[in-house]
Residue frames as qw, qx, qy, qz and C-alpha x, y, z in Angstrom:
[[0.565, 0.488, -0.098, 0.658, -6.42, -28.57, 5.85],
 [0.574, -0.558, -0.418, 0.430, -4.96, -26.50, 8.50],
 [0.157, 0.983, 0.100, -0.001, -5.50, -22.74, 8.57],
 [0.055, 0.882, -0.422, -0.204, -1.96, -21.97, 8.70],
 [0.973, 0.231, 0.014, -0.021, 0.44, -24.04, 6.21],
 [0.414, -0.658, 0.388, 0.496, 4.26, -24.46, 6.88],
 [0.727, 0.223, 0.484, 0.433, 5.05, -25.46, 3.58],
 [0.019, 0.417, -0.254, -0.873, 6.39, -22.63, 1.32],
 [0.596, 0.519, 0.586, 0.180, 4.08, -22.52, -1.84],
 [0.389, 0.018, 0.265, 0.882, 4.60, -20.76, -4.82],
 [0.333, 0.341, -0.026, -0.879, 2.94, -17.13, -6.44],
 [0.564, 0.341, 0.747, -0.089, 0.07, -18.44, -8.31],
 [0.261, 0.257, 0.643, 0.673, -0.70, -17.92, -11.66],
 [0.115, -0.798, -0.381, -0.452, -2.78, -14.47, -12.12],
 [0.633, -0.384, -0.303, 0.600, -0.89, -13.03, -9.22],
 [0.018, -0.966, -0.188, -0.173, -0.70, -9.04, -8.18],
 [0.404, -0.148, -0.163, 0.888, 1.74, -6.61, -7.18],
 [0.075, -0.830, -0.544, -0.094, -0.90, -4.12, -6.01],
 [0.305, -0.942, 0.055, 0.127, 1.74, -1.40, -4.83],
 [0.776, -0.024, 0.265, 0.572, 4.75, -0.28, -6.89],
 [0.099, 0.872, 0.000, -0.480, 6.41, 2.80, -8.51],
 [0.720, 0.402, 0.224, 0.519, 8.15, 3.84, -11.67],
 [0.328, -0.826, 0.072, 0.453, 10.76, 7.09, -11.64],
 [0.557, 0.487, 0.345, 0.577, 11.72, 8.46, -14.81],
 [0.034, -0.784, -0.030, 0.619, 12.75, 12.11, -13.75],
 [0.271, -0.278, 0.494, 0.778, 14.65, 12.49, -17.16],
 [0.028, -0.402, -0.732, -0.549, 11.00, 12.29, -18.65],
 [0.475, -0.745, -0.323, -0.339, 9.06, 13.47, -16.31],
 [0.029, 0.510, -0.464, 0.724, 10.32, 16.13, -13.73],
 [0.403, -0.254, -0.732, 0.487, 9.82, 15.55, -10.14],
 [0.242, -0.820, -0.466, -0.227, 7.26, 18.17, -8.39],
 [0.414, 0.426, -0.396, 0.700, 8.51, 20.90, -6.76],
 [0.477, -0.485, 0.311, -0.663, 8.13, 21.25, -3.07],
 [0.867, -0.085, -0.455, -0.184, 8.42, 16.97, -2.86],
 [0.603, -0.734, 0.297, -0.094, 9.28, 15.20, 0.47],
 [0.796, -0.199, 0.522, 0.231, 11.58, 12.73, -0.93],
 [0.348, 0.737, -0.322, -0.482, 14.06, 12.58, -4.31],
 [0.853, -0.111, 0.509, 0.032, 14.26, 8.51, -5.37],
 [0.106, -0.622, 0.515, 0.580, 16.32, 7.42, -7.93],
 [0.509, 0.398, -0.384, -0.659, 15.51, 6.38, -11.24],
 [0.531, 0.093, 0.794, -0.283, 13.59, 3.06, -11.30],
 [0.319, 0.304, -0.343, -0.830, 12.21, 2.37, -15.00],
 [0.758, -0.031, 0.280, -0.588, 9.37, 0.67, -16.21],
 [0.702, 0.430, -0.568, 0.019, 11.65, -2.03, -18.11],
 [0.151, 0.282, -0.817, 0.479, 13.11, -2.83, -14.84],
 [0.623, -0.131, 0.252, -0.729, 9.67, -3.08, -13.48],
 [0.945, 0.007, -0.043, -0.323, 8.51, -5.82, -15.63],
 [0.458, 0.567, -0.645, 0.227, 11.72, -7.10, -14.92],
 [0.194, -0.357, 0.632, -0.660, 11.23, -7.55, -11.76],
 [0.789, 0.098, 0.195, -0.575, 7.61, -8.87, -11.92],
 [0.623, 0.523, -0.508, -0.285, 8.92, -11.12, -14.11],
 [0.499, 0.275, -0.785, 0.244, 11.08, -12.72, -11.54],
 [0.229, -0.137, 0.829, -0.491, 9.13, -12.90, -8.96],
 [0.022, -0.314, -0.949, -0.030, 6.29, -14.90, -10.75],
 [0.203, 0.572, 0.432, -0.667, 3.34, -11.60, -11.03],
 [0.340, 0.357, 0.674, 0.550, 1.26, -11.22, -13.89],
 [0.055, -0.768, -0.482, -0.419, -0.47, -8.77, -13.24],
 [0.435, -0.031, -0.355, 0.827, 0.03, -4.85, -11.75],
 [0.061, -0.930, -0.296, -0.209, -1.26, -1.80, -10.16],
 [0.528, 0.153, -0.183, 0.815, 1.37, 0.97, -10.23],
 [0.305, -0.764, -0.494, 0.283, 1.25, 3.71, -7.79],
 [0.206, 0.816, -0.082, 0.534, 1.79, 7.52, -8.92],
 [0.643, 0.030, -0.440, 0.627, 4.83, 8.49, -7.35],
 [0.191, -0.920, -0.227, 0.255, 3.88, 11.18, -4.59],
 [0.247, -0.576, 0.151, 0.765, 7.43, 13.23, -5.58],
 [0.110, 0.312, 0.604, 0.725, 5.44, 13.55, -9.18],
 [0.106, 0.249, 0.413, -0.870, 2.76, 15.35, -6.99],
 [0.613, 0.415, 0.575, -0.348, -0.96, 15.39, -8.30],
 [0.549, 0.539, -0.068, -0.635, 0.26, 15.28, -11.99],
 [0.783, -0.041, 0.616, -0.075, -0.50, 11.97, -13.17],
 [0.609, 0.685, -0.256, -0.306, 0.86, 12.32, -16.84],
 [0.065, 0.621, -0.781, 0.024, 3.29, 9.72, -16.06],
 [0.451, 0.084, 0.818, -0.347, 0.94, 7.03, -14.18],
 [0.677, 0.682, 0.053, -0.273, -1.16, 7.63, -17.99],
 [0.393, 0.537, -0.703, -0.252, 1.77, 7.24, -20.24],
 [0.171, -0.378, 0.899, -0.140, 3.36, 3.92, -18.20],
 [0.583, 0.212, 0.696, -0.361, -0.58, 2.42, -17.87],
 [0.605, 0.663, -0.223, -0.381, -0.68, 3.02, -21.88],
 [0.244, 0.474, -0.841, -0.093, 2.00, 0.60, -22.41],
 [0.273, 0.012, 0.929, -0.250, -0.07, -1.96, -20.97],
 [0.238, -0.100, -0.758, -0.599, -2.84, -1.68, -23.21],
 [0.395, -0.369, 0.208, -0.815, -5.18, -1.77, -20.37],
 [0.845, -0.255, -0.468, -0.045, -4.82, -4.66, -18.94],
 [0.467, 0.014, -0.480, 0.743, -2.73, -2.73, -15.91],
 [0.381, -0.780, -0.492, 0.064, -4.32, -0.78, -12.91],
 [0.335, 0.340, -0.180, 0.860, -3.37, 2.68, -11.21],
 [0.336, -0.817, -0.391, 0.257, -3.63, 4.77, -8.30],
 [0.243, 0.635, 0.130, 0.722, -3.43, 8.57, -9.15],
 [0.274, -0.380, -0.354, 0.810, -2.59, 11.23, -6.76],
 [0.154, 0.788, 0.547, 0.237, -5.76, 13.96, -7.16],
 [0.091, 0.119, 0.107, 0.983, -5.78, 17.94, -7.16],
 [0.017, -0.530, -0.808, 0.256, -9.54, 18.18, -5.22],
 [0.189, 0.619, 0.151, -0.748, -9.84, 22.10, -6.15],
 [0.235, 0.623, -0.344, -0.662, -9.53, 21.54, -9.56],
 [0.219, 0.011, 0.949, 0.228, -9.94, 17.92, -10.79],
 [0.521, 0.224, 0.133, -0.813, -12.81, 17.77, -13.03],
 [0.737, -0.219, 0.629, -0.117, -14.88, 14.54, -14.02],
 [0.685, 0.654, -0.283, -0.151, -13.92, 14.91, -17.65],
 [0.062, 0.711, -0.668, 0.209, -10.65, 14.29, -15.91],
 [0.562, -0.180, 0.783, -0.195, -11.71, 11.01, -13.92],
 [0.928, 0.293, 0.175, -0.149, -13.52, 9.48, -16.69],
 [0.552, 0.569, -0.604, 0.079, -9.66, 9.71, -18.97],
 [0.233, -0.539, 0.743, -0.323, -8.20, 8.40, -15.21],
 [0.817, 0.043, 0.352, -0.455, -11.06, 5.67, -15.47],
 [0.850, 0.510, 0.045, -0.122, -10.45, 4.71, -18.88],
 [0.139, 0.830, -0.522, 0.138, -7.07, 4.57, -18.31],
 [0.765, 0.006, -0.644, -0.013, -7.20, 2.12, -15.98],
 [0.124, 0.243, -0.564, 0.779, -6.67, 4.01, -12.47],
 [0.636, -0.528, -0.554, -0.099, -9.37, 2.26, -10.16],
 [0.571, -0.646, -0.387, 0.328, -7.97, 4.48, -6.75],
 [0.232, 0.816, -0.146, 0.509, -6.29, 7.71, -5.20],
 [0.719, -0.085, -0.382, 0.574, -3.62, 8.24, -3.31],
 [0.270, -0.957, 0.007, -0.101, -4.05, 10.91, -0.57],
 [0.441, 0.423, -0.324, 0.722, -0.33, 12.91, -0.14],
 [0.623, -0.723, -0.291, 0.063, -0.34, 13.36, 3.90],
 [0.697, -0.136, -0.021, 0.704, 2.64, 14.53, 3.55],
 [0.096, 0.452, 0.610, 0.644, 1.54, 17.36, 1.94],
 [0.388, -0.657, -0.434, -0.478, -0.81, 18.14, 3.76],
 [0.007, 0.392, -0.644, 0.657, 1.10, 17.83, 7.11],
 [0.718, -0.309, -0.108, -0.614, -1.29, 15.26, 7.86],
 [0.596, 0.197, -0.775, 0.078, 0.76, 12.40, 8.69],
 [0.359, -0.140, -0.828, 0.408, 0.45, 13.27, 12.54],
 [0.164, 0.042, 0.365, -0.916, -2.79, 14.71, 12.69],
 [0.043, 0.522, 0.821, 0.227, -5.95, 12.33, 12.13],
 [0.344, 0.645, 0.282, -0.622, -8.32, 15.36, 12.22],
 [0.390, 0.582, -0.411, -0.584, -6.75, 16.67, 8.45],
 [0.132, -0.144, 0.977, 0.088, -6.43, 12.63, 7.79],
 [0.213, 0.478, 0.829, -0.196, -10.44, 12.36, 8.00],
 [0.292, 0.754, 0.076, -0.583, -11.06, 15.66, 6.44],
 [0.078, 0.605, -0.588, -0.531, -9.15, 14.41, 3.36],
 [0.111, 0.019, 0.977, 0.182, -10.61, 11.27, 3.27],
 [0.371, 0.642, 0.586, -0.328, -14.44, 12.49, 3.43],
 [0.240, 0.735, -0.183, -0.607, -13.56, 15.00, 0.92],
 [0.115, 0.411, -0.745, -0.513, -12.08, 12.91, -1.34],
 [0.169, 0.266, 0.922, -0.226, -15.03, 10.13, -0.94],
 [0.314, 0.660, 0.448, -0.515, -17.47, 12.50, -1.14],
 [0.036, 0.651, -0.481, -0.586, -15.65, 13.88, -4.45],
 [0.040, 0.174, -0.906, -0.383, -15.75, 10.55, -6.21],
 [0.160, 0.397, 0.833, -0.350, -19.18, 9.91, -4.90],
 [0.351, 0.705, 0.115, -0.605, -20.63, 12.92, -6.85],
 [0.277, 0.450, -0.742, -0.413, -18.67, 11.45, -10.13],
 [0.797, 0.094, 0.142, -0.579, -20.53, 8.78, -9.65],
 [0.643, 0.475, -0.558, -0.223, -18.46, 6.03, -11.00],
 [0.826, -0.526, 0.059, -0.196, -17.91, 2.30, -9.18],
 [0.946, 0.207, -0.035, 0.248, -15.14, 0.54, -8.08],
 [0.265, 0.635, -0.400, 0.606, -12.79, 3.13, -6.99],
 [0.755, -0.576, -0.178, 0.257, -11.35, 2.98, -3.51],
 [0.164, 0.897, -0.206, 0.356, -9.13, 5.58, -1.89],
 [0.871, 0.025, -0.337, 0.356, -5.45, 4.75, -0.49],
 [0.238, -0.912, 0.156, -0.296, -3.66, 5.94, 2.54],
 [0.719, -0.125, -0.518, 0.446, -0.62, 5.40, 4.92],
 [0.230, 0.695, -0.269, 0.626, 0.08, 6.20, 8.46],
 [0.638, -0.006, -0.704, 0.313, 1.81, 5.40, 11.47],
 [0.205, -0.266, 0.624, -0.706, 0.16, 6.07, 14.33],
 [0.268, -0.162, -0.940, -0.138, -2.02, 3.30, 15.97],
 [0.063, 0.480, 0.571, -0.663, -3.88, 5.64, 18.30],
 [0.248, 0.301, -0.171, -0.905, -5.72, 6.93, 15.20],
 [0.179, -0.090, -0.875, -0.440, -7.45, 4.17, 14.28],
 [0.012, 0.474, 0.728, -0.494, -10.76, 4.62, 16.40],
 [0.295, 0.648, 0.024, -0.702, -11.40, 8.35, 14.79],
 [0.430, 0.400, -0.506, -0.632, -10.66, 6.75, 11.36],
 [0.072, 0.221, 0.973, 0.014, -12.50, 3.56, 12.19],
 [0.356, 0.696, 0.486, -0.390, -15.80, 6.09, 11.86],
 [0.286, 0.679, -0.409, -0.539, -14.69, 8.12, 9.01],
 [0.045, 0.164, -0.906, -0.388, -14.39, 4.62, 7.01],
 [0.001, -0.337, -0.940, -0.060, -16.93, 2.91, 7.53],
 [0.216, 0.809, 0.328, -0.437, -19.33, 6.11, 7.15],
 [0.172, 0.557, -0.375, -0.721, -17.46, 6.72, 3.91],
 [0.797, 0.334, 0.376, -0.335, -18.95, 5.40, 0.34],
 [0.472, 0.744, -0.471, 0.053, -15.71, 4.69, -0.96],
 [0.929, -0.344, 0.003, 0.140, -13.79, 1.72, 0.36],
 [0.218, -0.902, 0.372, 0.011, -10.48, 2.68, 1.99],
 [0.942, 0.081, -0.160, 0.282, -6.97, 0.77, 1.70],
 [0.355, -0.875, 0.320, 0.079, -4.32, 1.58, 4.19],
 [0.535, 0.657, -0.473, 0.243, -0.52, 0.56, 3.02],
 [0.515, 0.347, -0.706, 0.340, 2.25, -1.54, 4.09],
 [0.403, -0.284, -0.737, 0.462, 1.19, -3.34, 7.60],
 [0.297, -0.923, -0.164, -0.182, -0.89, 0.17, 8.66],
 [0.213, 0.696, -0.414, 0.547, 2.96, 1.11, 9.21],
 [0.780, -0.590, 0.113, -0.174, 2.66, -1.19, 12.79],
 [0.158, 0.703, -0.677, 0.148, 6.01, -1.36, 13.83],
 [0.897, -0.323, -0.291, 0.082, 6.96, -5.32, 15.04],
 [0.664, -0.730, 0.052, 0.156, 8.61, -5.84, 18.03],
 [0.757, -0.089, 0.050, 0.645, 12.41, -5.88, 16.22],
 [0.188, 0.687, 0.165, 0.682, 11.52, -2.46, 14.37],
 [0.621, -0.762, -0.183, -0.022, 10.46, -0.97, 18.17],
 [0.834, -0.409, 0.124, 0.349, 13.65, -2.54, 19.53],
 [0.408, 0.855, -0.314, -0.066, 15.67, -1.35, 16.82],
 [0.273, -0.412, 0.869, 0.041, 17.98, -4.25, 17.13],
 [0.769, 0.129, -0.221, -0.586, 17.28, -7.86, 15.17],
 [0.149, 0.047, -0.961, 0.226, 16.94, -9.95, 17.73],
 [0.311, 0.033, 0.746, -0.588, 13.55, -9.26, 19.51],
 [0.505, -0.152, -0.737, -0.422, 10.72, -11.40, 17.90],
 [0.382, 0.256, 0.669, -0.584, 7.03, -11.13, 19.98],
 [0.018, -0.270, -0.910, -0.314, 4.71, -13.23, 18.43],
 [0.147, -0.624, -0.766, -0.053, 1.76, -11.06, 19.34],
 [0.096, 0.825, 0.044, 0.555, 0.92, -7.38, 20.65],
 [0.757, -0.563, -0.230, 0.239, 2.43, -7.32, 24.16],
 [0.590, -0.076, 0.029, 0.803, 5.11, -5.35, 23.50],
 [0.030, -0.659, -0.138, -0.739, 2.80, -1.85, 22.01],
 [0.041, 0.008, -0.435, 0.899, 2.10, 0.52, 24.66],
 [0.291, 0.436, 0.790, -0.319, -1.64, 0.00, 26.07],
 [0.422, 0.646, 0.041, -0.635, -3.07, 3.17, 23.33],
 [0.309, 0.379, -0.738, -0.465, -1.38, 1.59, 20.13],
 [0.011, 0.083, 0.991, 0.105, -3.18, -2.33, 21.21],
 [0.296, 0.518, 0.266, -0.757, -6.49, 0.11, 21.45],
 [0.422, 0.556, -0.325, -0.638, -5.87, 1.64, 18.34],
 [0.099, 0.211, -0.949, -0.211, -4.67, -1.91, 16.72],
 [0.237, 0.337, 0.837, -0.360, -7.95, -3.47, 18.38],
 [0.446, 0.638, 0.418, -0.468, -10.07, -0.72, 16.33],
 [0.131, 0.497, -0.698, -0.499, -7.80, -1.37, 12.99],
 [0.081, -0.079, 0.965, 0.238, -8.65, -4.68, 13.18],
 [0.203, 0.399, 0.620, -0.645, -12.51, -4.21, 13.44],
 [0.224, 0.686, -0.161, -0.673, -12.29, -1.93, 10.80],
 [0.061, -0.347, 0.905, 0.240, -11.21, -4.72, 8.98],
 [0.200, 0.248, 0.931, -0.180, -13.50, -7.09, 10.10],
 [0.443, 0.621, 0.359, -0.538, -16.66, -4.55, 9.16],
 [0.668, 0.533, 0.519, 0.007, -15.72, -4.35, 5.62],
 [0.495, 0.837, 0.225, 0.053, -14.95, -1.31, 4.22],
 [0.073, -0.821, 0.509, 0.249, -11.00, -0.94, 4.64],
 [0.975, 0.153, -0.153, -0.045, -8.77, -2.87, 3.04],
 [0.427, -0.788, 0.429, 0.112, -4.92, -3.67, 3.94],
 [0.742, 0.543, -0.380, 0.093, -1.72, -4.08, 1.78],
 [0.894, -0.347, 0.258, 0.117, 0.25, -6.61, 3.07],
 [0.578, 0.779, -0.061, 0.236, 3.67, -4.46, 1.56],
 [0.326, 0.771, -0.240, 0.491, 6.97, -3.38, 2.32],
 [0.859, -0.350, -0.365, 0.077, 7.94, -5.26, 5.39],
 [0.649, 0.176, -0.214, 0.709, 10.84, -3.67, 5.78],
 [0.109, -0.636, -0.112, -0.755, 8.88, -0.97, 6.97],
 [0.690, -0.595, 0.083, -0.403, 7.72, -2.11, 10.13],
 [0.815, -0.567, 0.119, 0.020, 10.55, -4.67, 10.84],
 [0.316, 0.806, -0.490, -0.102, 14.40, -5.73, 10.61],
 [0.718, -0.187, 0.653, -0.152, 14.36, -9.21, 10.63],
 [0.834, 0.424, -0.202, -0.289, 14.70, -9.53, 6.82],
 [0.283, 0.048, -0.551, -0.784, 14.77, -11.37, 4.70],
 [0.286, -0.224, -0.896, -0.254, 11.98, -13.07, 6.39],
 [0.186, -0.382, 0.023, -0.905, 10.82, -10.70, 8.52],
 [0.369, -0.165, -0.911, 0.083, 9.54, -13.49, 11.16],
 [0.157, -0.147, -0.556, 0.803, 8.77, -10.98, 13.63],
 [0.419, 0.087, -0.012, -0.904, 5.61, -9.68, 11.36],
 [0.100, -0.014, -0.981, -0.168, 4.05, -12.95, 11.66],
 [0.025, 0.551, 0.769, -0.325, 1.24, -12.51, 14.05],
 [0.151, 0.463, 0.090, -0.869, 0.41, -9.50, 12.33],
 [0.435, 0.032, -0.651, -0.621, -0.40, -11.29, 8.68],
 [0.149, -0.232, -0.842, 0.463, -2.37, -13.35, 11.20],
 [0.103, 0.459, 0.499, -0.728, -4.54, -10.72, 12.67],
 [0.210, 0.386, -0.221, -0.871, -4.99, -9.31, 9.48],
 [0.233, 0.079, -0.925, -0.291, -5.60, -12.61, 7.56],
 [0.137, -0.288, -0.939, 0.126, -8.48, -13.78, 10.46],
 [0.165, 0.495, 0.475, -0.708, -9.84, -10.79, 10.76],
 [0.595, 0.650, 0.275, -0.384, -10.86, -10.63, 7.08],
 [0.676, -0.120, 0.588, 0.427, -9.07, -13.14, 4.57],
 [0.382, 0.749, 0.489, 0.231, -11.07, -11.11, 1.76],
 [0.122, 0.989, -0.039, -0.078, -9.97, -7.43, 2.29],
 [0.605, -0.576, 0.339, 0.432, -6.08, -8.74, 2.37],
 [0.585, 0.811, -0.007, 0.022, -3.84, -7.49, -0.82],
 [0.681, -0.392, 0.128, 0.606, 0.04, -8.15, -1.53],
 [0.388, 0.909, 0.125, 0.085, 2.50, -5.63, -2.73],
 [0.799, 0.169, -0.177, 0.549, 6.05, -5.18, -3.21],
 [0.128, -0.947, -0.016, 0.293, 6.43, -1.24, -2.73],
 [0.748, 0.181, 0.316, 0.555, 9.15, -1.66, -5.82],
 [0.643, 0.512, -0.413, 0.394, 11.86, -0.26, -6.59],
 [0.762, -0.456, -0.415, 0.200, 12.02, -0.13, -2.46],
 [0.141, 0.741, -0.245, 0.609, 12.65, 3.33, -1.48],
 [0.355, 0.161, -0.684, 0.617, 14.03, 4.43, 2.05],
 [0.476, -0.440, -0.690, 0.321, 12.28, 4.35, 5.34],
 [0.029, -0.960, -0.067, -0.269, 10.71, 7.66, 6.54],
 [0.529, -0.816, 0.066, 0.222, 12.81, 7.64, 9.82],
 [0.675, -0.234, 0.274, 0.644, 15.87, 7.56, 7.44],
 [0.525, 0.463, 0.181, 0.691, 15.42, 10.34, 5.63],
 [0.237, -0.959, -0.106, 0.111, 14.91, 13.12, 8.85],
 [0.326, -0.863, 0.053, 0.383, 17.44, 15.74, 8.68],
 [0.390, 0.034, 0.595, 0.702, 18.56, 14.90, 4.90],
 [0.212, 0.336, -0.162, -0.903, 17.66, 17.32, 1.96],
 [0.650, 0.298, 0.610, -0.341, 14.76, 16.44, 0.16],
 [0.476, 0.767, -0.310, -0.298, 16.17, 17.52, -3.24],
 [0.142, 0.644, -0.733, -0.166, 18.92, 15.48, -2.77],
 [0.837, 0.013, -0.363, -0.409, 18.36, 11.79, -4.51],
 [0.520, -0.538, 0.635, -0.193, 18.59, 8.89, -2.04],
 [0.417, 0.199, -0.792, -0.399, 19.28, 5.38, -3.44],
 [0.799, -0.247, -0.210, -0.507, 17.05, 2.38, -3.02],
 [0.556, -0.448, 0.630, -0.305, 16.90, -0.27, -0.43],
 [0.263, 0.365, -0.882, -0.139, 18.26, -3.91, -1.12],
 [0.672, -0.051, 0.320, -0.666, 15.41, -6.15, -0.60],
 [0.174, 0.237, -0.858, -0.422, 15.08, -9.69, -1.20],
 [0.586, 0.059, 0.295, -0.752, 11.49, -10.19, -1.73],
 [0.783, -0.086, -0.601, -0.133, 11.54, -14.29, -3.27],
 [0.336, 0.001, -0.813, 0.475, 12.65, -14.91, 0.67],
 [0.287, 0.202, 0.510, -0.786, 10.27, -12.98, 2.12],
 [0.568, 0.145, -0.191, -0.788, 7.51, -14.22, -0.11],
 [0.578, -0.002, -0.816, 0.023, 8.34, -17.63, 0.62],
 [0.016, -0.056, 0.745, -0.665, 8.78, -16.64, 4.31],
 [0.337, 0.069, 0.315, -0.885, 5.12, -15.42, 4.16],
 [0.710, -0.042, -0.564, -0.420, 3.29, -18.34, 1.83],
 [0.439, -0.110, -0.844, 0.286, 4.46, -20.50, 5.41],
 [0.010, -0.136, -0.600, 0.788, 2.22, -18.24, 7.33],
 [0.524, 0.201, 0.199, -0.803, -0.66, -18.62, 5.54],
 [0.594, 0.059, 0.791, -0.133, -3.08, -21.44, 3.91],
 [0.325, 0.247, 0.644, 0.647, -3.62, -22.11, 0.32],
 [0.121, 0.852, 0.485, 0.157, -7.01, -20.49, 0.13],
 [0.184, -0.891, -0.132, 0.394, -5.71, -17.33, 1.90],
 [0.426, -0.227, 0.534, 0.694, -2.57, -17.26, -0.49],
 [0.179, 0.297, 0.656, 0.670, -4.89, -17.42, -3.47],
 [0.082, -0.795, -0.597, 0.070, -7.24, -14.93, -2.05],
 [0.259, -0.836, -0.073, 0.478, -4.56, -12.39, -1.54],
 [0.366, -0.154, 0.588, 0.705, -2.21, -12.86, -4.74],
 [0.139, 0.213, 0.789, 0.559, -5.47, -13.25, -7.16],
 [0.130, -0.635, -0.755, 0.093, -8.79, -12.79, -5.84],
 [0.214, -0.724, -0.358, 0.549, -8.92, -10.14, -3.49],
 [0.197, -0.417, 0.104, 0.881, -6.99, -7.87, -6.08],
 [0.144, 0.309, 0.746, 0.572, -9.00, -8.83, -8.81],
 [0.062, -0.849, -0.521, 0.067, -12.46, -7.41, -6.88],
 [0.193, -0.766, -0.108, 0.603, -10.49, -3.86, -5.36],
 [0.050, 0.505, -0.223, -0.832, -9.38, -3.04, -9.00],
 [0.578, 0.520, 0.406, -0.479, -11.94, -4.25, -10.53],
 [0.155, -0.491, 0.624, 0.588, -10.24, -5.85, -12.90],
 [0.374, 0.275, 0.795, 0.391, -13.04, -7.51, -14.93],
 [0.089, 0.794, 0.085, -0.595, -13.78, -3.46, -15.85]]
């Protein structure tokens, strides 16, 4: 069988959506001091969704504009009876592990570091200082099977946080493509389509060089999400090929899909807009792009990322 299959194949049966949100302000206020104000996504429409694209199985991500209180990401994961996953946004002065064990038993297997927040997005020092902390944090709780979740978009950072992982006892997972812009996103236009890194600037194919490593050694892991992020070639997004590639050869095991439902807006589109004021969601049609992407990879790898892989990171026979 040849490692990459054109044929389109379908979502398999036991299938993930490892990265998604739910927005219920009218139940649950919005945090105050949030970067962003999305609009109202519910969790009916969720399984709606799932529904239609053929996923049986979720792990819902605490919206960051609900900030570190996770009474929502509890309620929503209650309706599933635990047989649904979560990634909770933490409070490090004050969490206590009475608190993780409910998060545990809940079903929340990860945490989402807020860089925003923190004003960390474009500073990998506070990036690493949040991740050891928080590592080190769960490490004293003592419980297994958690893994801690980041995004951000700078490819010269991956060296400094290629030590900080792999020296951390918590396995990492970075979001939607590690934000690596392809070559149409760059271009801003959607025509240019490079099949490889030639286009980054010599520090970003560095950084990209010690992403993938990272990869390769073990202890990150990478959601293969929100495409739209990094390019504008949809609905097939052709242009992020060689990237599920790189990601795919450099370690078919650590690879995880995810929708990033209900598909809020691009950072770069919300600079110089209030943050109070709600933005609506992006129009995504993610059966094309999920087809696009089953042609860029081989059966095994398909069923490694849809089923496998997600099964191990949230530890779903817990």
């Amino acid at each position: 069988m040849a490692r990459t299959e054109h044929q389109t194949k379908p979502v398999p049966s036991g299938a993930w959506d490892t990265h998604h949100h739910i927005f219920d302000p009218d139940r649950f206020p919005f945090a105050e001091g949030r970067h962003f104000t999305p609009a109202r996504a519910s969790l009916e429409q969720l399984e709606e969704f799932e529904k239609s694209i053929g996923v049986d199985n979720i792990c819902i991500a605490h919206g960051l504009s609900y900030g570190p209180d996770c009474t929502s990401l509890l309620h929503y994961l209650d309706r599933f009876n635990g047989t649904a996953r979560g990634i909770c946004v933490l409070d490090l002065e004050t969490v206590t592990d009475a608190l993780l064990d409910e998060y545990h038993a809940a079903g929340v297997r990860s945490v989402r570091l807020d860089f925003f927040r923190f004003r960390a997005m474009d500073d990998v020092e506070i990036q690493t200082e949040l991740i050891t902390k928080t590592a080190a944090r769960l490490a004293q709780w003592g419980k297994p099977n958690w893994s801690i979740q980041i995004q951000q978009p700078h490819l010269r950072f991956w060296p400094r946080l290629r030590q900080t992982i792999n020296s951390s006892p918590i396995p990492v997972v970075v979001d939607h493509f590690a934000l690596i812009g392809a070559s149409s996103f760059l271009a801003n236009d959607t025509s240019s389509v490079v099949q490889n890194d030639s286009y980054l600037p010599e520090d970003d194919r560095t950084g990209l060089e010690s992403l993938r490593q990272t990869l390769q050694e073990g202890n990150l892991w990478i959601k293969l999400s929100a495409p739209y992020r990094c390019s504008n070639l949809e609905p097939g997004f052709v242009d992020l090929k060689w990237l599920v590639r790189l990601f795919v050869d450099a370690n078919s095991n650590r690879v995880v899909w995810g929708s990033d439902w209900p598909h809020t807006q691009r950072h770069k589109d919300r600079v110089g807009k209030p943050s109070t004021s709600e933005e609506s969601f992006l129009k995504v049609d993610d059966k094309k792009w999920i087809e696009a992407m089953s042609r860029m990879m081989s059966e095994k790898e398909w069923q490694l990322m849809w089923v496998d892989n997600p099964n191990t990171l949230y530890d779903n026979a817990a």
